[in-house]
N, C-alpha and C positions, 0 to 999 in steps of 0.2 A: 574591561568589558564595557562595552556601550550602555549596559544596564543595570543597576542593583538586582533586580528582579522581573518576572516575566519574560524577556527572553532578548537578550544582548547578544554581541557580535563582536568576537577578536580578531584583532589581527598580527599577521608577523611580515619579515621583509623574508622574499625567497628572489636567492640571486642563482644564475650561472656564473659558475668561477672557471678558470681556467689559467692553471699556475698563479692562484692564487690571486690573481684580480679580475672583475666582473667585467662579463665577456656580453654580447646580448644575447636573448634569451632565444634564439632562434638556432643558436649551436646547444642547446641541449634537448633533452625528448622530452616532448611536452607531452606524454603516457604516462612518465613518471613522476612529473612537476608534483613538489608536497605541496595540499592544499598551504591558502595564503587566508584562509579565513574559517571561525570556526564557531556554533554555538556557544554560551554560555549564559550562566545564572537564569535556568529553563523555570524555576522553581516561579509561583502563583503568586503575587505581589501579595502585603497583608490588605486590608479591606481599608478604604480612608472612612475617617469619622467626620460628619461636619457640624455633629451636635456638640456641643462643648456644656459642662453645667452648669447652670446660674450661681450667681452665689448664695443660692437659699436652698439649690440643691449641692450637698454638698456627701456624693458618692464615698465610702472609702476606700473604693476603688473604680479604676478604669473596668471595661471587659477583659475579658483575658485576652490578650495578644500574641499569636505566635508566630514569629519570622520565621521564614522560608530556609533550609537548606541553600547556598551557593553553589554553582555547578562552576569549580574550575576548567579552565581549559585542561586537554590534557598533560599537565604538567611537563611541557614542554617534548612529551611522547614526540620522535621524529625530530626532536631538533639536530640540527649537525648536515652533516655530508650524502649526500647520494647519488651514487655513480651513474651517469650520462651515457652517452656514447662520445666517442673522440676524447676520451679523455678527460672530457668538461664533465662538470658538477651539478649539484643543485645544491645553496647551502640555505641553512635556514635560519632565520634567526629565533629571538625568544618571541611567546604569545606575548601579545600587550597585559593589560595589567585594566 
């Protein structure tokens, strides 16, 4: 994902195949082309601090911090093969990381 948090951008490789090796994308229907990019990590970045304390104050704790849930891609949903016309493909590969 493009981002830890607030709102990043995957991607994957989508080919047309056609007997098994990539053909250009003009022999397959681009109606059914699977997306080639996808949200993630939607979730509200934590807040930055830029006070830090002295050393005469000496907190025994930070504030409370809580990190965001991860929004993965979807787990690779739609990875694989999908039938074309003419016999050609669309294959997909994995989301990025």
């Amino acid at each position: 994902c493009s981002a830890s948090c607030g709102h990043g951008k995957t991607t994957r490789q989508v080919l047309c195949i056609n007997h098994q090796q990539p053909i250009d994308e003009n022999y397959c229907d681009p109606e059914v082309r699977p997306l080639i990019e996808q949200d993630c990590n939607l979730s509200a970045c934590p807040p930055m601090y830029s006070h830090f304390p002295s050393s005469s104050e000496q907190p025994s704790h930070f504030p409370g911090r809580h990190f965001p849930l991860t929004h993965k891609p979807e787990d690779n949903q739609n990875q694989g093969v999908h039938l074309s016309i003419r016999g050609n493909q669309w294959r997909t590969g994995p989301w990025g990381s």
